[in-house]
C-alpha positions as CSV (number, residue, x, y, z in Angstrom):
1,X,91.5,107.2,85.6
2,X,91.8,109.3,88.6
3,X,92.8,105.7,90.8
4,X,94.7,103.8,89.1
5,X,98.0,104.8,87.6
6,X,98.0,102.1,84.6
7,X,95.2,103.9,82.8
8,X,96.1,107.2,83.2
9,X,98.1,107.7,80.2
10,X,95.9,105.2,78.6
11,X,93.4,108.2,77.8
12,X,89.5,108.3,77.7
13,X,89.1,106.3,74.6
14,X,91.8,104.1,75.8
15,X,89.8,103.5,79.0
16,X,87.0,102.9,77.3
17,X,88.4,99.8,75.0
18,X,90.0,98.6,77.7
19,X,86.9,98.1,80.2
20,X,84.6,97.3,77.2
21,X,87.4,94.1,76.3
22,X,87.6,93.1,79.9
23,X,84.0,93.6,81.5
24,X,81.9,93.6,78.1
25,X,79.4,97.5,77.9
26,X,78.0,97.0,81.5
27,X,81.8,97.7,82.9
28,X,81.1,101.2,81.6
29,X,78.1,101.3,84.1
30,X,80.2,99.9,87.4
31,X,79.2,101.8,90.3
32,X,75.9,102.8,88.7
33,X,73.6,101.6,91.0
34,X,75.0,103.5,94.3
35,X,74.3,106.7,92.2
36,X,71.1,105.7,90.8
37,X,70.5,105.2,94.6
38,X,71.4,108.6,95.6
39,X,70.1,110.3,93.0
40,X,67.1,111.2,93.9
41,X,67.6,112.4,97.7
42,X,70.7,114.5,96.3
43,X,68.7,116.7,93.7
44,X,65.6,116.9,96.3
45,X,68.4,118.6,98.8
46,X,70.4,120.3,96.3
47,X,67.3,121.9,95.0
48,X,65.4,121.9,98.2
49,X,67.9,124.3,100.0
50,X,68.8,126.2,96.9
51,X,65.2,127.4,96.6
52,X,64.8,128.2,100.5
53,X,68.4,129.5,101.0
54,X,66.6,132.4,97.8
55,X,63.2,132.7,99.7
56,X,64.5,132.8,102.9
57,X,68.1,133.8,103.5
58,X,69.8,135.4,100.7
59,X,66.4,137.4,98.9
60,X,68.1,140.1,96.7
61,X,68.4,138.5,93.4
62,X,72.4,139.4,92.8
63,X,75.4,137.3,91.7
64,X,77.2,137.0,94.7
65,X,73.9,135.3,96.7
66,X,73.3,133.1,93.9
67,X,76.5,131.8,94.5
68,X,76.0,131.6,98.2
69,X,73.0,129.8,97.7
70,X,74.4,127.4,95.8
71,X,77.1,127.0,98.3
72,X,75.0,126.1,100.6
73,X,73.0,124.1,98.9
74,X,76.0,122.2,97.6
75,X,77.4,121.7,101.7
76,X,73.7,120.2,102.4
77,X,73.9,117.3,99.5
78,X,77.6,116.7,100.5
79,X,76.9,116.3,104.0
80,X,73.6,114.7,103.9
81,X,73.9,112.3,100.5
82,X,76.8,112.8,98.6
83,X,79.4,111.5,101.0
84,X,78.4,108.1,101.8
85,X,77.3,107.9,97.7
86,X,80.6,108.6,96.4
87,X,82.2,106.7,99.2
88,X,80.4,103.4,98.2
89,X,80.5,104.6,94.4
90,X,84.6,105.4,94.6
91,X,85.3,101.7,96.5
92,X,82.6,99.6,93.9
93,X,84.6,101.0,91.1
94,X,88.1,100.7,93.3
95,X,87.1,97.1,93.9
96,X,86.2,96.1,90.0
97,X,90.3,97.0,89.0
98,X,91.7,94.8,91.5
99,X,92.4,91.4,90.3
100,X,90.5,89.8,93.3
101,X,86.7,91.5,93.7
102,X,85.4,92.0,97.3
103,X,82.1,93.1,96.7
104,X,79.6,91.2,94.7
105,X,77.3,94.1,94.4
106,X,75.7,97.5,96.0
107,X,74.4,96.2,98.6
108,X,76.8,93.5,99.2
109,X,79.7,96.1,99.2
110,X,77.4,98.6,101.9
111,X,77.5,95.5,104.8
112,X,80.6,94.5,103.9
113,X,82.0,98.0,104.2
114,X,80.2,97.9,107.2
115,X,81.0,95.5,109.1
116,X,84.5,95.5,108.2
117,X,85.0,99.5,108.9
118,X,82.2,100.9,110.5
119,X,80.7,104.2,110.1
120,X,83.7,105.5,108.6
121,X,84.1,103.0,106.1
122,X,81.0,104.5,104.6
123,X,81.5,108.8,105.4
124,X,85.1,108.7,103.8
125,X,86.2,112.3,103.0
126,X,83.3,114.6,103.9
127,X,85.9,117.6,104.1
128,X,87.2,116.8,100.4
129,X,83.2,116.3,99.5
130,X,82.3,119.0,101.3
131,X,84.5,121.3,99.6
132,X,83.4,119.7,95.6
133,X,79.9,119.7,95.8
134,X,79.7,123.7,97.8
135,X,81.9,124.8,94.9
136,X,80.5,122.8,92.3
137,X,76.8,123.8,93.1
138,X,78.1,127.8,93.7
139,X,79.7,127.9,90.2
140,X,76.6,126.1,88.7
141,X,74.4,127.7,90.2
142,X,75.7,130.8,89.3
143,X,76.5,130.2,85.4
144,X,73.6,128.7,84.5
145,X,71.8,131.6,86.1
146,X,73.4,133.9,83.8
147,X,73.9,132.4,80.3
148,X,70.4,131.3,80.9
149,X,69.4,135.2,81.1
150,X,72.1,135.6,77.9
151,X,70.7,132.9,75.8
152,X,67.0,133.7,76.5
153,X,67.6,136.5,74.5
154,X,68.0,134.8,71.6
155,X,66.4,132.0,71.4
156,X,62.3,131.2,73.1
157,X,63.0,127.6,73.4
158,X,63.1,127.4,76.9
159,X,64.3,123.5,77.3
160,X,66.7,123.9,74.7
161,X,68.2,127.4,76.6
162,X,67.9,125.6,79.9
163,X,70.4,122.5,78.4
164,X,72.7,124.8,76.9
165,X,73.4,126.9,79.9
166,X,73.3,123.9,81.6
167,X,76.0,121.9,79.9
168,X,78.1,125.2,80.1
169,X,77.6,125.4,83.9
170,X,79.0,121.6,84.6
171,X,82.1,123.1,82.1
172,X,82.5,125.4,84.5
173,X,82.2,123.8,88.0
174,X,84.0,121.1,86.4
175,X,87.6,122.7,85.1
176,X,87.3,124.8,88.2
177,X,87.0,122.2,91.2
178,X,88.7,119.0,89.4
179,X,91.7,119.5,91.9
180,X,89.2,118.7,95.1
181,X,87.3,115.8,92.6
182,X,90.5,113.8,92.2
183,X,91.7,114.8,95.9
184,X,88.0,113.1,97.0
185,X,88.3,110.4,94.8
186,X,91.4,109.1,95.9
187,X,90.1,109.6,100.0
188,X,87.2,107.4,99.3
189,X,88.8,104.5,97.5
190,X,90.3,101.3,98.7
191,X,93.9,103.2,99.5
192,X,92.7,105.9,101.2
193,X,94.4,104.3,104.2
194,X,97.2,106.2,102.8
195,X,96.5,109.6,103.4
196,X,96.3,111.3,106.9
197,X,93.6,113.4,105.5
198,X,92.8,116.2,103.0
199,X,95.9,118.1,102.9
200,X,98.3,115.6,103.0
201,X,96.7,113.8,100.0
202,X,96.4,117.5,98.3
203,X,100.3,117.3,98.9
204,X,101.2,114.2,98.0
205,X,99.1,114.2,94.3
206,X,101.1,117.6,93.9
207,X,104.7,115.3,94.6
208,X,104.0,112.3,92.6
209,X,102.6,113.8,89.6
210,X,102.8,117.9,89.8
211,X,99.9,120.1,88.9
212,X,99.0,117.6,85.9
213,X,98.3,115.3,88.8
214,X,94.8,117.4,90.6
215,X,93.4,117.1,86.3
216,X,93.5,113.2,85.7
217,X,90.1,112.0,84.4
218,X,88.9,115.7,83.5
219,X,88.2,114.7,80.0
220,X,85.3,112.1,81.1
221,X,84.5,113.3,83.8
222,X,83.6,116.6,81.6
223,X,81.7,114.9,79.5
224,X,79.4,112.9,81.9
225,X,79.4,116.4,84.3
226,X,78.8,118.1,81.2
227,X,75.8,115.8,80.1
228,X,74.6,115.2,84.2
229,X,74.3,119.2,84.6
230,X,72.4,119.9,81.0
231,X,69.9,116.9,81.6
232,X,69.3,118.0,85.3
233,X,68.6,121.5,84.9
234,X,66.4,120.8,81.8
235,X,64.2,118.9,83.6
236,X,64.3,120.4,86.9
237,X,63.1,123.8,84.9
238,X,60.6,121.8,82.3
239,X,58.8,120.1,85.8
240,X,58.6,123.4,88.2
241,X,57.3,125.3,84.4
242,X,54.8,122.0,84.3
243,X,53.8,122.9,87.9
244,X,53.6,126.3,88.4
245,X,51.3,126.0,85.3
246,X,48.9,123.5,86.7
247,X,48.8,125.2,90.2
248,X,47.8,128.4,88.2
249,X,44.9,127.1,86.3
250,X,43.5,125.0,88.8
251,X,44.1,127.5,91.8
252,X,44.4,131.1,90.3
């Protein structure tokens, strides 16, 4: 929704008909494989500097460090993984709306990309990127950190507390960074050779389509960053509770 202008008023469910008619249910899955492919290096560095940026850098447990952690944590998986992931993830689904298909497949679209474009081709708009993923992991980071105090008080069920402040969280990072999302999308798909860079595409959204324009796609992409967040925090805090457990019966 956030590339092509012919399903933008076509709204989510609209979307969804429409690629279930033309591509059968796997169309609902293009692009899948480049994040599948990502996904575990991303959480390992999103996580990974997160914990060290608290251990190491920012130790007093406040607010305003948890946010800078997760800033920083969220810079580390944009610049190390998340570029070149939404880069090939952004053209794969770019390249399934156009009536003639480039790319046969992930790896297919990675040499072909490649070859024809170089590095660059493949590390499209690591400012944009940069700027989602450092606010997106800062607010995240930071929300879930407190509803999880505020819901702990209610309720014991820790996996239960850990999706529900998680789902909250991607609500959050979600309505509050969409702007740089659809500014990032469109830098990383197949028209990107239209923009100078990430201001002039920031102005140019803001010409053709006004403020409405930086929110196209929020409603799915709420409900898969919604889902992504809950699902990741849950089991990121249900494996280090599995762990710390183990390590203190067999070691303490």
């Amino acid at each position: 929704m956030q590339l092509d202008k012919s399903r933008q008023n076509m709204g989510a469910v609209g979307v969804i008909k429409d690629t279930v008619k033309r591509f059968g249910p796997l169309g609902l899955y293009k692009g899948y494989s480049a994040l599948l492919l990502f996904s575990v290096p991303k959480n390992y560095v999103r996580f990974g500097s997160f914990t060290y940026c608290q251990d190491n850098i920012f130790k007093e447990k406040t607010k305003t460090n948890t946010f800078l952690c997760g800033l920083v944590a969220g810079g580390a998986e944009a610049l190390l993984v998340v570029t070149p992931q939404e880069t090939l993830k952004t053209k794969l689904v770019h390249d399934k709306l156009q009536p003639v298909h480039k790319y046969s497949g992930l790896f297919n679209g990675i040499s072909t990309i490649a070859k024809e474009q170089g590095f660059k081709g493949i590390y499209k708009g690591p400012t944009a990127t940069f700027l989602k993923q450092s606010s997106n992991q800062g607010i995240r980071f930071l929300v879930f950190g407190e509803t999880q105090k505020k819901l702990s008080q209610y309720s014991n069920h820790k996996m239960l507390v850990d999706f529900s402040a998680g789902v909250f969280a991607g609500f959050c990072s979600t309505m509050g960074n969409n702007p740089v999302d659809v500014v990032k999308t469109k830098m990383q798909g197949e028209h990107s050779h239209h923009f100078n860079g990430f201001t002039h595409c920031f102005t140019e959204i803001y010409k053709q389509h006004g403020i409405a324009g930086y929110y196209h796609g929020v409603g799915p992409r709420l409900i898969r960053v919604c889902l992504d967040v809950g699902l990741t925090f849950t089991i990121f805090g249900s494996l280090k509770r599995t762990v710390e457990d183990f390590y203190a019966r067999k070691f303490l």
